[in-house]
gemmi code that builds the backbone of each chain (N, CA, C; Angstrom):
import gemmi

chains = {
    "A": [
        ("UNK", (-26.277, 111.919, 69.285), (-25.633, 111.797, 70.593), (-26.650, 112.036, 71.707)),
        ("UNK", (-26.840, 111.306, 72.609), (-28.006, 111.628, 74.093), (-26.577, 111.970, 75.255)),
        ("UNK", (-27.703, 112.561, 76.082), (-27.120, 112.827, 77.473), (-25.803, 112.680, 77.761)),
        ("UNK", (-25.423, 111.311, 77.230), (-24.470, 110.690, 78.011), (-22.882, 111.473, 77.090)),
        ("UNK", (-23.325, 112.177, 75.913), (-22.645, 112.865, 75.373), (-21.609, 111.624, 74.653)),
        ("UNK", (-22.200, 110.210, 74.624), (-21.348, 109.061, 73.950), (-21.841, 109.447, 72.258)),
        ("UNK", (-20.990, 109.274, 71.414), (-21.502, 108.829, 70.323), (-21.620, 107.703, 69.924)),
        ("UNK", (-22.025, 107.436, 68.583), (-22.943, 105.640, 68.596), (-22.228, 104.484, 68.781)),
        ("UNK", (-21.079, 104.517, 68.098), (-20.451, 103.184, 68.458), (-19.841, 103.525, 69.670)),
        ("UNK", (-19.646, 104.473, 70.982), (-19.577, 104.102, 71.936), (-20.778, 103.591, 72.715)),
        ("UNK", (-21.995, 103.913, 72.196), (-23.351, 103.489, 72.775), (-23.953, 101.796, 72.475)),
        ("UNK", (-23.184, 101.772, 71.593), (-23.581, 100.803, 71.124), (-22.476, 99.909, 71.835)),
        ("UNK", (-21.153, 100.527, 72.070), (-20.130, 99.195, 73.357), (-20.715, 98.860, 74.169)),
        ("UNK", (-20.902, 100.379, 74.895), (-21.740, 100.439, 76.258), (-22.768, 99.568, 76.395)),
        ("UNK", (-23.666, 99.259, 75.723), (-25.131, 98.675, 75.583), (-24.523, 97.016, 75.555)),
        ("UNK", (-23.645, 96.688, 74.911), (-23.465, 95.337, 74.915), (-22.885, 94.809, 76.233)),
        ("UNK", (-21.575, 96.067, 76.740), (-21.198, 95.600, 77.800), (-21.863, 95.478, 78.828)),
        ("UNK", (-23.205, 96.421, 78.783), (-23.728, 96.359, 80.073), (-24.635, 95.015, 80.133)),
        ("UNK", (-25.065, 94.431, 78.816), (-26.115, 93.402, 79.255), (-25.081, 92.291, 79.807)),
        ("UNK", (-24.087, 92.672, 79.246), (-23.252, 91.273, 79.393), (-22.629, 91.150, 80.758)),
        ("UNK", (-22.554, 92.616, 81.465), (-22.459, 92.153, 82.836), (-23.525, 91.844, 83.572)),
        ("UNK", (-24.680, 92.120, 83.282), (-25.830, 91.897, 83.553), (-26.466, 90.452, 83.840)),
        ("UNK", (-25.674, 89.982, 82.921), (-26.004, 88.539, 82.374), (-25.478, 87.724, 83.364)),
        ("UNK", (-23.436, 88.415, 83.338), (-22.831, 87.888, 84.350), (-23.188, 87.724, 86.179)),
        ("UNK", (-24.052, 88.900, 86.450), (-24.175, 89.151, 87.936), (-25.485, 88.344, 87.641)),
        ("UNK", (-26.326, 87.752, 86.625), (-27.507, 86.948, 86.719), (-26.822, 85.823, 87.383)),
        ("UNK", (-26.221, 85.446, 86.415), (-25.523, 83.858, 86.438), (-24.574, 83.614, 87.708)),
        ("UNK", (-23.953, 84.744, 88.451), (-23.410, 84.807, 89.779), (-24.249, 83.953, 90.677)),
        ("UNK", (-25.473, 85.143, 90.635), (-26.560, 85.058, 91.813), (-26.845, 83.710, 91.849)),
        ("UNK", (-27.370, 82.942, 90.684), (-27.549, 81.425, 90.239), (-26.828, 80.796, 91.169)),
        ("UNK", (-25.637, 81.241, 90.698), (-24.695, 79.967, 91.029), (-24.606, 80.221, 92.673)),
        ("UNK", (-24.796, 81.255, 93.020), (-24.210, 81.389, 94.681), (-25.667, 80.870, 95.168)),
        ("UNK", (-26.988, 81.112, 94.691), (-28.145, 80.777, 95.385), (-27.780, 79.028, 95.229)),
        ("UNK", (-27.403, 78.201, 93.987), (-27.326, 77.272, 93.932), (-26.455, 76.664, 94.870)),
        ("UNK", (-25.294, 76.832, 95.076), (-24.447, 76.614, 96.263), (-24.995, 76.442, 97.730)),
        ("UNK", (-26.381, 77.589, 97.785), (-26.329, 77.911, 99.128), (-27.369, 76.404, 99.003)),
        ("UNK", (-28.286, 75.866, 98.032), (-29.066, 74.749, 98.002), (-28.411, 73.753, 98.374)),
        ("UNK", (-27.169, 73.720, 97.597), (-26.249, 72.358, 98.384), (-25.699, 72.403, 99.829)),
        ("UNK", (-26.068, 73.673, 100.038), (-25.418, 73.386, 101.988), (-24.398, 74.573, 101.968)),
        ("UNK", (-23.459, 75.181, 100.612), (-22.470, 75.735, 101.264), (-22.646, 77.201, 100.704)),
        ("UNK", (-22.509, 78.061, 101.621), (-22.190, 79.456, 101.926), (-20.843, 79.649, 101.978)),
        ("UNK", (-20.527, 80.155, 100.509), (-19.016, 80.817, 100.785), (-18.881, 82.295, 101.933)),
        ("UNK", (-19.965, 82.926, 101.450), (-19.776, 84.559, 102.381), (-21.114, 84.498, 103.023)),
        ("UNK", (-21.312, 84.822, 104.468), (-22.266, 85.177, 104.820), (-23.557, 86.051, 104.243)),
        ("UNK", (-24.581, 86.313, 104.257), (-25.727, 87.041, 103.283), (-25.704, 88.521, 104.445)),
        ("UNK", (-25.617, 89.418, 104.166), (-25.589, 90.314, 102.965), (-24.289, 90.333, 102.079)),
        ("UNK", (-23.730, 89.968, 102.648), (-21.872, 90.227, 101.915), (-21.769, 89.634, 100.710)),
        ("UNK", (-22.439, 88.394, 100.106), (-22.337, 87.981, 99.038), (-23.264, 88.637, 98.061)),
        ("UNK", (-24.211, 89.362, 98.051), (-24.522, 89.681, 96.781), (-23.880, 91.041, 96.983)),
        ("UNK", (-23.346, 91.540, 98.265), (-22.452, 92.847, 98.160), (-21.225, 92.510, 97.214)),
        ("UNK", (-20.235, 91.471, 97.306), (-19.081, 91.399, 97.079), (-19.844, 91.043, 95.376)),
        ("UNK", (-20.833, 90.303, 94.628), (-20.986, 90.277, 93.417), (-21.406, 91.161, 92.546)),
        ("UNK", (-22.388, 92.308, 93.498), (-22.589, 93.619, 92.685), (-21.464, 94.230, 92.621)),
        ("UNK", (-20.283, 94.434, 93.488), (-19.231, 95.431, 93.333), (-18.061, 94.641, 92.250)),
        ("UNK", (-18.235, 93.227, 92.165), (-17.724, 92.604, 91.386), (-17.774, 93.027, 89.900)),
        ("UNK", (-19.596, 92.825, 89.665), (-19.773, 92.772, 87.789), (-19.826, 94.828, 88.385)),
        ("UNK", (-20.300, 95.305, 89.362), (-19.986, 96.960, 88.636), (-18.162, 97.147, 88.305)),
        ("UNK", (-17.531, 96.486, 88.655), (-16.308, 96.880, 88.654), (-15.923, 96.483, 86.855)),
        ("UNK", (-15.859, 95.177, 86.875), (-16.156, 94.718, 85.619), (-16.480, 95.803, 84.357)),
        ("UNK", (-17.620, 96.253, 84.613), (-18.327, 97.003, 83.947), (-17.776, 98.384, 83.513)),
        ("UNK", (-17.025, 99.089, 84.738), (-16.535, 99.928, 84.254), (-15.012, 100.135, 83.811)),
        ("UNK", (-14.572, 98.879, 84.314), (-13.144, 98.958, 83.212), (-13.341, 98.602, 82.605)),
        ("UNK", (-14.471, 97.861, 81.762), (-14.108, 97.208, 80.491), (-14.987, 98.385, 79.578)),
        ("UNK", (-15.464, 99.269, 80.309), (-15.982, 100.783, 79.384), (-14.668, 101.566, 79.133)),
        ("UNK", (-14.018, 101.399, 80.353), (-12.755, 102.227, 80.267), (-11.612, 102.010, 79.003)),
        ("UNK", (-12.161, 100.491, 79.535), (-10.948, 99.896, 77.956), (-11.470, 100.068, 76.964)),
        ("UNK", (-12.574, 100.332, 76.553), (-13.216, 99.962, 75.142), (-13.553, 101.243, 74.485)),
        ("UNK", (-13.270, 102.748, 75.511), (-13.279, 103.583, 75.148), (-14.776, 103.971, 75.588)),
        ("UNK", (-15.446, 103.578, 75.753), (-16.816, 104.084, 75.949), (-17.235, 104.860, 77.353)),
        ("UNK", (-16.748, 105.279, 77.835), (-16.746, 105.796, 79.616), (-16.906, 107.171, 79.212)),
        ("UNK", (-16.287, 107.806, 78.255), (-16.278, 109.460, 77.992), (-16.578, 109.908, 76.204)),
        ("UNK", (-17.848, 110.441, 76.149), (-18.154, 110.948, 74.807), (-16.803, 111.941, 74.292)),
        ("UNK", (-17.264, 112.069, 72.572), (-16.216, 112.745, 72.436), (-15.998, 114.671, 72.274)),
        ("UNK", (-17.330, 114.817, 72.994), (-17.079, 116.379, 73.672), (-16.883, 116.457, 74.963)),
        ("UNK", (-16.393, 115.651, 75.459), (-15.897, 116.247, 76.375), (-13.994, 117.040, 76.341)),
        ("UNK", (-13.998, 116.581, 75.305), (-12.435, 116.762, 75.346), (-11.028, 116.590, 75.723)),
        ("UNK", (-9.820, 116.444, 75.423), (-8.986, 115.166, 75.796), (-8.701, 115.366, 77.512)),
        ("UNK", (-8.741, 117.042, 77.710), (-7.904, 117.329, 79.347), (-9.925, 117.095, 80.206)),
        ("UNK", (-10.605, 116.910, 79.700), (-11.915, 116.735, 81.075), (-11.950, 114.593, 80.477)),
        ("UNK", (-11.733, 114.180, 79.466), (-11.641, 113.120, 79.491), (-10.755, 112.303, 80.441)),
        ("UNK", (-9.151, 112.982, 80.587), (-7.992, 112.580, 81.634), (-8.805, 112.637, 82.233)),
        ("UNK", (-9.047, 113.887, 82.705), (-10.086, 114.026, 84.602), (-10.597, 113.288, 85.023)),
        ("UNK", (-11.688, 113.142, 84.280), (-12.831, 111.990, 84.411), (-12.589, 110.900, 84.574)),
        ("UNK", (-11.471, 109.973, 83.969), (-10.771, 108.602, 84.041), (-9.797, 109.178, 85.720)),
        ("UNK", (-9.058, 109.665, 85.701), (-8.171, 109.712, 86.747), (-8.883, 110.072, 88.129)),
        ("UNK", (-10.099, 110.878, 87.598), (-10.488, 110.800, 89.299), (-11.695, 109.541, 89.203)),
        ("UNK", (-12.116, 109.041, 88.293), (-12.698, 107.390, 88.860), (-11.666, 106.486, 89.279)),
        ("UNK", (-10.903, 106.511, 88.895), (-9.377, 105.617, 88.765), (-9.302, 105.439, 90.325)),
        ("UNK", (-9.262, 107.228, 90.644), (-8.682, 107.460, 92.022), (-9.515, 106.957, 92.898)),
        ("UNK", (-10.912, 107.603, 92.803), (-12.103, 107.180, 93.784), (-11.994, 105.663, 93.974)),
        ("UNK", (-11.705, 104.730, 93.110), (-12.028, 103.291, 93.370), (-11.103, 102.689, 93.803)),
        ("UNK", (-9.702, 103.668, 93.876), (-8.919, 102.733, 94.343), (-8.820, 103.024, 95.918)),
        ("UNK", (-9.591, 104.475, 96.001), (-9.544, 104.869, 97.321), (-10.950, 104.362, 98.077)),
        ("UNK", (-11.363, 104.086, 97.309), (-13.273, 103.674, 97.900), (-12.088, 102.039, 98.453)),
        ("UNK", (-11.545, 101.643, 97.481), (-11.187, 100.205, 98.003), (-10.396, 99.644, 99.187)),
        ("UNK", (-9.525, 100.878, 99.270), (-8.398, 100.945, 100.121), (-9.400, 101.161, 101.632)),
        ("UNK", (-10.186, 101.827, 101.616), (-10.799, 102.502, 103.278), (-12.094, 100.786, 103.232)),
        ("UNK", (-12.262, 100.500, 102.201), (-13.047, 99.097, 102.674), (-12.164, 97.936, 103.334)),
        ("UNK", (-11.248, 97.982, 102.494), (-10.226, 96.317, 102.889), (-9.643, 97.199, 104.274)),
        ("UNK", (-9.378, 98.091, 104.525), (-8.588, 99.343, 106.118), (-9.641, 98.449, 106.778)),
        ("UNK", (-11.400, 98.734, 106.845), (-11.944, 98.577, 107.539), (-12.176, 97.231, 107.722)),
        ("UNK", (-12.689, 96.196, 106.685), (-12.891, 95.019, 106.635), (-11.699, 93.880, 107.587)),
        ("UNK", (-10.293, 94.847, 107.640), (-9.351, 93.958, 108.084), (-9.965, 93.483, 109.721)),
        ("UNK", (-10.719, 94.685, 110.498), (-10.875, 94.558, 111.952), (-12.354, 93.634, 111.609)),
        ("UNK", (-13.035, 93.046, 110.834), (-14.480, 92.486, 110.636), (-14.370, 91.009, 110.757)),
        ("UNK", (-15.290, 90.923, 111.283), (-15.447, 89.120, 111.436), (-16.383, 89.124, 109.916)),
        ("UNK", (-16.027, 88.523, 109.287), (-16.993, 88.316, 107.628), (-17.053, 86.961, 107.790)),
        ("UNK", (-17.245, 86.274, 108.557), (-18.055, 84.788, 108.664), (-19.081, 84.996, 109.444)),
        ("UNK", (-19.364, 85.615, 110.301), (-20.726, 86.016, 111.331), (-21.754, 86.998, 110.692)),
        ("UNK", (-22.835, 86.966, 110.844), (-23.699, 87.527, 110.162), (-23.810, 89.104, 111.083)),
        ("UNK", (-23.655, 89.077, 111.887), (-23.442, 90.006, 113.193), (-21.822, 91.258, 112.564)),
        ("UNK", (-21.265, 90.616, 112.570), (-19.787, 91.571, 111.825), (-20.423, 92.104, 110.473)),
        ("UNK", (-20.779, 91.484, 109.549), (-20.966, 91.780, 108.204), (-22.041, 93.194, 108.024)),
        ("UNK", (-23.131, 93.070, 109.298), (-24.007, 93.795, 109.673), (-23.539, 94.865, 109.411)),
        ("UNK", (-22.598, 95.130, 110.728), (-21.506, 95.674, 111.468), (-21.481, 96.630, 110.410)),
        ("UNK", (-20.359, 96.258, 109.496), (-19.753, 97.014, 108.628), (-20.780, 97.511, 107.291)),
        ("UNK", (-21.344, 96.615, 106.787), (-22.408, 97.019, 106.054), (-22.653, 98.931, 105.516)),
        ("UNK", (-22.890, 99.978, 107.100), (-23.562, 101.019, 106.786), (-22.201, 102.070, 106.621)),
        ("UNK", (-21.230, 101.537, 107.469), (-19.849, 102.910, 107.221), (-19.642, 101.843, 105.684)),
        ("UNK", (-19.595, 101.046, 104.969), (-18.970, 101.170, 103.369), (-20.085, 101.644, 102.769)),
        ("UNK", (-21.120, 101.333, 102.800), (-22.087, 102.138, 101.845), (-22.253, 103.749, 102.082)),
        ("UNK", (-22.020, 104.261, 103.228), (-21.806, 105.586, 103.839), (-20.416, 106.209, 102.672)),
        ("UNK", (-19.367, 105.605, 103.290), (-17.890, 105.987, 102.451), (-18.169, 106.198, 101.222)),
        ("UNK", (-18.487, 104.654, 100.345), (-18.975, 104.320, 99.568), (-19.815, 105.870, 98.814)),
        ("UNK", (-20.688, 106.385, 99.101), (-21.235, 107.120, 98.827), (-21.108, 108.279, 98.642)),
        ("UNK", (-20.206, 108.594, 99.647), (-19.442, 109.696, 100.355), (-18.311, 109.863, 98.905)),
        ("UNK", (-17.820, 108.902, 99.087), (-16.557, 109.484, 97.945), (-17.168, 109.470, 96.321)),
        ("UNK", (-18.153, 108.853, 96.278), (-18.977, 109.413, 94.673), (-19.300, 110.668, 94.784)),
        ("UNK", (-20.156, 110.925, 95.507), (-20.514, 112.358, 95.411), (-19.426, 113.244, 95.484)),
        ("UNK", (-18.344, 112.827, 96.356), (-16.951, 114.103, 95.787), (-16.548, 114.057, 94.901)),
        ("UNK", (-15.900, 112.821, 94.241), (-15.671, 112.956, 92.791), (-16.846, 113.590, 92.009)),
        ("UNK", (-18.116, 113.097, 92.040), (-19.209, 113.813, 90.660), (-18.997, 115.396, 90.796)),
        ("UNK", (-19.147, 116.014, 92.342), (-19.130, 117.548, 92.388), (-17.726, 117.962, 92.111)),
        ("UNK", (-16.290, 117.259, 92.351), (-15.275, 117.777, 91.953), (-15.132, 117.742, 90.482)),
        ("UNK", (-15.404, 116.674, 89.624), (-15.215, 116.472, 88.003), (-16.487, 118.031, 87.622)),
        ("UNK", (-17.355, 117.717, 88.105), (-18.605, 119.162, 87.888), (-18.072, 120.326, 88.177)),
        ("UNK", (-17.016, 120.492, 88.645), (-16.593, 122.130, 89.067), (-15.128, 122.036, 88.024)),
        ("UNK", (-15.055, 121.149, 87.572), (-13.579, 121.087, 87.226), (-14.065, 121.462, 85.267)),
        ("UNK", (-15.294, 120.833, 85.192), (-15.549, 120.668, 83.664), (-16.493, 122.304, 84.101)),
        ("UNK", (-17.245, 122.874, 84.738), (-17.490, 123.838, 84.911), (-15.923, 125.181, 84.588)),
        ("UNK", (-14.957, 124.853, 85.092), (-13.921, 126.082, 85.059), (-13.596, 125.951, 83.602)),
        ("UNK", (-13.191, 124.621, 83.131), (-13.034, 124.463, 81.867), (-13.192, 125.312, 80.898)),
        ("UNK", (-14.961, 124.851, 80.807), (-15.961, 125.316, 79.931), (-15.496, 126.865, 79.685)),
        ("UNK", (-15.949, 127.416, 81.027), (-15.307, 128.983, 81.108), (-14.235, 129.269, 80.086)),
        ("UNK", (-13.006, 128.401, 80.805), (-11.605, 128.994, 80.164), (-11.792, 128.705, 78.439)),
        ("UNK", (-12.480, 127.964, 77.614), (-12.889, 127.781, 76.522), (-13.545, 128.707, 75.798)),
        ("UNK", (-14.407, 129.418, 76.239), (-15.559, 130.421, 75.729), (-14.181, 131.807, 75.640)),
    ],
    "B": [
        ("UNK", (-25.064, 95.694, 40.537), (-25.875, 96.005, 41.874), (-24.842, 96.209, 42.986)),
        ("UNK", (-25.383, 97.067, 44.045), (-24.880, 97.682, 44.945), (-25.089, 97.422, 46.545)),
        ("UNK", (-23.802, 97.335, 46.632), (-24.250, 96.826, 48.102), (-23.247, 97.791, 49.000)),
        ("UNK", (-23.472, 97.805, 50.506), (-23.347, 98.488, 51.163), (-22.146, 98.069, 51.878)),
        ("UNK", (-20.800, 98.888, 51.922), (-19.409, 98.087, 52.324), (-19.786, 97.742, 53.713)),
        ("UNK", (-19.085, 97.338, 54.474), (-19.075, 96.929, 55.575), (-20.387, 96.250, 56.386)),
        ("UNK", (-21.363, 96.181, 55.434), (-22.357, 95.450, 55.783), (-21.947, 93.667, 56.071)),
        ("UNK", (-21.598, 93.360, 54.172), (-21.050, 92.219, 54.076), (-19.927, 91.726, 54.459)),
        ("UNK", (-18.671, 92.580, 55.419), (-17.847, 92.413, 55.680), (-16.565, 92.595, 54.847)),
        ("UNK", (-16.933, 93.526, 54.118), (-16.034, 93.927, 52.691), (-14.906, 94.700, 53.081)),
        ("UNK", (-14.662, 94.709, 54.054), (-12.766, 95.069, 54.651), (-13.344, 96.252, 54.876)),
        ("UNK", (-11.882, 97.190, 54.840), (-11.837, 98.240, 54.910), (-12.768, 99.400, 54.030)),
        ("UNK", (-12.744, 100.469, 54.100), (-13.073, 101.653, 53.603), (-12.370, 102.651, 53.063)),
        ("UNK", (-11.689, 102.220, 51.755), (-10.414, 102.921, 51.786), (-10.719, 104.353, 50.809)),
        ("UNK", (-11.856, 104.129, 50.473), (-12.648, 105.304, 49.882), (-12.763, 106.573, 50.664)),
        ("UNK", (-13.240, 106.485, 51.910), (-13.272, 107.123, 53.174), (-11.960, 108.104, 53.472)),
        ("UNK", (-10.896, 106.851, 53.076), (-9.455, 107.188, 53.940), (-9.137, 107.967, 53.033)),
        ("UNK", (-8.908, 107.598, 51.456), (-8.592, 108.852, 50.436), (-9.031, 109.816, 50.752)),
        ("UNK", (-10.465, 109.896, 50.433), (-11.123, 111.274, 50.472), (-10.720, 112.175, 51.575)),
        ("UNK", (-10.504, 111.910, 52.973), (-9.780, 112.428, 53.834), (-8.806, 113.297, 53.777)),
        ("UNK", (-7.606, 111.854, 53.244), (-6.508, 112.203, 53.002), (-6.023, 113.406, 52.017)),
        ("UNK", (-7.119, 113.632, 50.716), (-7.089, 114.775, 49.823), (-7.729, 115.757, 50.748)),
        ("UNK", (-8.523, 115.824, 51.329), (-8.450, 117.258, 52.295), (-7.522, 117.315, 53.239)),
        ("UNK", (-6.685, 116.484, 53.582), (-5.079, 116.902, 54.338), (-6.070, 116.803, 55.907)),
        ("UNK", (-7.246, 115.648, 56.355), (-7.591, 116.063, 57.304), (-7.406, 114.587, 57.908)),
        ("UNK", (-6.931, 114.860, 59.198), (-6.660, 113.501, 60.107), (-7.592, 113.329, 60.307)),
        ("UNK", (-7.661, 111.680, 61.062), (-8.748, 111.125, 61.676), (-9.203, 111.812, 62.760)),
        ("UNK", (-8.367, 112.233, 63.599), (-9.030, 113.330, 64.930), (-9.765, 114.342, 64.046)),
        ("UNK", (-9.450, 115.081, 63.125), (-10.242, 116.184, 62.737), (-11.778, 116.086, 62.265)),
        ("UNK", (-11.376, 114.625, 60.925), (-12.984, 114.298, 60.848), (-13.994, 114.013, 62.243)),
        ("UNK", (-13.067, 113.425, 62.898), (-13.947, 112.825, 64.236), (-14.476, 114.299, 64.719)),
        ("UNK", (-13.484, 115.306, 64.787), (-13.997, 116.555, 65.800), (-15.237, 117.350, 64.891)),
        ("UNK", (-15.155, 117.078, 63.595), (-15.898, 117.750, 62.766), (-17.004, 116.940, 62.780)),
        ("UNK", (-17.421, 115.765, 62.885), (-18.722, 115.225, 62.666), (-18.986, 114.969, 64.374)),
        ("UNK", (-18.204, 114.969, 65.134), (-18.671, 115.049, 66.562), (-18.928, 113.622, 66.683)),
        ("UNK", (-17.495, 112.953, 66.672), (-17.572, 111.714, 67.328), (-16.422, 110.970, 67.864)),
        ("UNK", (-15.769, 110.205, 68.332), (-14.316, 110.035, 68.792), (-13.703, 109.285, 67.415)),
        ("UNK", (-12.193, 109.514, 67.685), (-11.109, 109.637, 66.918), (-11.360, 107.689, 66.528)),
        ("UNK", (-11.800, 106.776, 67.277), (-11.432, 105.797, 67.100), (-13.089, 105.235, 66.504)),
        ("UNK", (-14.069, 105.966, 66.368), (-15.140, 105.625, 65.659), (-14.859, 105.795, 64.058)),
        ("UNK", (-13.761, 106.630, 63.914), (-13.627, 106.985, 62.628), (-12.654, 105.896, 61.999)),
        ("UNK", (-12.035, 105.647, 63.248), (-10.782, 104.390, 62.750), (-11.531, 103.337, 62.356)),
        ("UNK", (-12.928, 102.984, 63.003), (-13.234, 101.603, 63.243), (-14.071, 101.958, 61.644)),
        ("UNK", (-14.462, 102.615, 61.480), (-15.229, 102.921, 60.234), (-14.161, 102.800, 59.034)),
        ("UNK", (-13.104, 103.154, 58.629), (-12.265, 102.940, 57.955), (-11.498, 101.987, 57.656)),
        ("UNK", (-11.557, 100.750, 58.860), (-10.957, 99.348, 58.627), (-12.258, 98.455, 58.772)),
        ("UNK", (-13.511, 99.024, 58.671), (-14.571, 97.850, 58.584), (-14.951, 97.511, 59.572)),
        ("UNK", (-14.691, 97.671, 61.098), (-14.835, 97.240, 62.300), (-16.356, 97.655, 62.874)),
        ("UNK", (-16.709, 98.507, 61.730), (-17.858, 99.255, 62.470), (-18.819, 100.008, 61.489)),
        ("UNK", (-20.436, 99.761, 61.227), (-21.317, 100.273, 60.279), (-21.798, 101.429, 61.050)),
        ("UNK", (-21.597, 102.413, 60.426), (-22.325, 103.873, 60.869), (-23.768, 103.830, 60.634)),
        ("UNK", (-24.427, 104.393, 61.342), (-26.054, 104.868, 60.706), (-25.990, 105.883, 60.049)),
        ("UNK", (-26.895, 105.734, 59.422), (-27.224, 106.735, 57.925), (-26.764, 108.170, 58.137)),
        ("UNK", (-27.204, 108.527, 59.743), (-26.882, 110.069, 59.507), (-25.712, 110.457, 59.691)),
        ("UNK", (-24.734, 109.287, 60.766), (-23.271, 109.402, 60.622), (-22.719, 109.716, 59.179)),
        ("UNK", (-23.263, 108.558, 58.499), (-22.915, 108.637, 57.035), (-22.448, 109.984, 56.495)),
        ("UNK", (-23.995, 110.716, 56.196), (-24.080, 111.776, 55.637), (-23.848, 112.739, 56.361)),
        ("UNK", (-23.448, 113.135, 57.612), (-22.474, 113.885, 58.219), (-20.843, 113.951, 57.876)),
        ("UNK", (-20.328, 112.625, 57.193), (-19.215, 112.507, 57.072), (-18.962, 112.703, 55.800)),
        ("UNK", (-19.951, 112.649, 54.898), (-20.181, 112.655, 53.317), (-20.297, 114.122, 53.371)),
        ("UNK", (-20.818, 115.183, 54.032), (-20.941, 116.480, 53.891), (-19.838, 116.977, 54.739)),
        ("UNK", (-18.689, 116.824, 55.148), (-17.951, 117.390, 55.513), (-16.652, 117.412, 54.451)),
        ("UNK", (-17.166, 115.713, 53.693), (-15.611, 115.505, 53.312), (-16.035, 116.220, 51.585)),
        ("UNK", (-17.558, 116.313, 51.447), (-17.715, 117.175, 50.089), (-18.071, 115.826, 48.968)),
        ("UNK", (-18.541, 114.855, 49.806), (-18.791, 114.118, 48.930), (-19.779, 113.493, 48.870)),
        ("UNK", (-20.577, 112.592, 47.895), (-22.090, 111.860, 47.698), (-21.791, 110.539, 48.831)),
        ("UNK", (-23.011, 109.786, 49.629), (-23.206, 108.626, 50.353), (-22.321, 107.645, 49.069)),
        ("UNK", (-22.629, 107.903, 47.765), (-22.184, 106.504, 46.643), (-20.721, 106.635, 46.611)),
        ("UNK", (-19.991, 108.492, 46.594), (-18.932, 108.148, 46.745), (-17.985, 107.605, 47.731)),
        ("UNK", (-18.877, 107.384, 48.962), (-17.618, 106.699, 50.229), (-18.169, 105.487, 50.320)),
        ("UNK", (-19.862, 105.173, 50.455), (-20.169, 103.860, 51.283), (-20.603, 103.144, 50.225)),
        ("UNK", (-20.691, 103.171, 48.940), (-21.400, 102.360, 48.061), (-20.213, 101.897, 47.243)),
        ("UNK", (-20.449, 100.655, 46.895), (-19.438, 100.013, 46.056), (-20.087, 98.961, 44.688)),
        ("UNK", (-19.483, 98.830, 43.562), (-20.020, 97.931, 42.419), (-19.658, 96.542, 43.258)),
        ("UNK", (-20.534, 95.414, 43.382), (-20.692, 94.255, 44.234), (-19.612, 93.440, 42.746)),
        ("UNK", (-18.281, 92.972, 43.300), (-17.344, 92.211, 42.149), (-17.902, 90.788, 42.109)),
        ("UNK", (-18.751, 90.209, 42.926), (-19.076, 89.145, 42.984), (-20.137, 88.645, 42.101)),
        ("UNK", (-21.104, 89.362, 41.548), (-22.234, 89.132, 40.719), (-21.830, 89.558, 39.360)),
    ],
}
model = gemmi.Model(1)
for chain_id, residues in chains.items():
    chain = gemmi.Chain(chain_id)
    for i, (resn, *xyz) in enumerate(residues, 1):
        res = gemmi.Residue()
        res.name, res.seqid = resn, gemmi.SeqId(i, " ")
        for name, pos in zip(("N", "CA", "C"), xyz):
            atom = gemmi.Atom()
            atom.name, atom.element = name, gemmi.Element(name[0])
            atom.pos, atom.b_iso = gemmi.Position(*pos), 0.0
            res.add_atom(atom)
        chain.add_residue(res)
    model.add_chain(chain)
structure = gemmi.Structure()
structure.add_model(model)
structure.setup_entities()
């Protein structure tokens, strides 16, 4: 077992799923750079390789979620809930304060997209680090109540 | 000659599941005892999934038994 506290055949999901989104956000980029060769821009630039990284990461981690591979098996069943329910939460709340904000954005102007750009990666950021230090204090009390 | 179950796609592991089952120990337990999830043990028992060697013999020393008695089988085909 490494770090990630997965054991092998979850390492071994993990490892496939990740090339394979990997593969997928290759073949995105392709196709959207190819598009932009023929003339058409669906999303203004930065927003399109924004909206395809958050795409295949999203991808990526429900289909860990589904496949079981997101949580080794020491962590145990009540820090495993945790761990799923507050990513669950964070993304649906990381999503909710983007589309809040995105509603007031011009996302055809390169000028709006700007715009918004630094408060979602700010938020964005903002609400990982609460979840990592809240799941860390939560598997911290745990541990305690275990010993 | 001997070949290795689930290499060739030889189904299940029902060798595995006995031996278990005579220690009265669920699949969560082996899993908690060799330190791995409940559904690595499933996937190992219906063929879905080849362990590495030391899985093996982590699971062979818990359940009290030789690598020949869970993962090795007489090949019916030769």
């Amino acid at each position: 077992m490494d770090r990630s506290g997965l054991d092998e055949m979850q390492q071994s999901k993990r490892n496939k799923i990740g090339n394979q989104c990997f593969l997928l956000l290759l073949y995105l980029l392709l196709i959207d750079g190819g598009l932009y060769g023929f003339g058409f821009r669906w999303v203004e630039y930065p927003a399109n390789i924004m909206i395809l990284l958050t795409l295949c990461s999203g991808i990526y981690v429900v289909r860990l979620i589904a496949a079981n591979a997101y949580v080794g098996p020491n962590k145990g069943k009540d820090r495993t809930a945790v761990r799923t329910i507050m990513t669950s939460a964070a993304a649906v709340l990381t999503g909710l304060v983007v589309v809040y904000l995105l509603k007031s954005v011009d996302l055809v102007s390169k000028a709006g997209i700007d715009e918004i750009a630094a408060p979602v990666l700010f938020i964005t950021a903002a609400v990982a680090i609460t979840v990592a230090v809240t799941v860390g204090v939560l598997n911290r009390i745990q541990t305690r109540r275990e010993d | 000659m001997l070949v290795q179950q689930g290499v060739m796609g030889l189904g299940k592991n029902l060798r595995l599941k006995s031996a278990r089952a005579a220690l009265d120990m669920s699949q969560k337990d082996l899993a908690d005892a060799v330190g791995v999830t409940r559904q690595t043990i499933n996937a190992i028992e219906n063929g879905d999934y080849n362990p590495t060697i030391r899985l093996c013999i982590k699971i062979c020393k818990v359940l009290g038994k030789t690598l020949n008695d869970i993962f090795w089988e007489e090949d019916t085909y030769g």
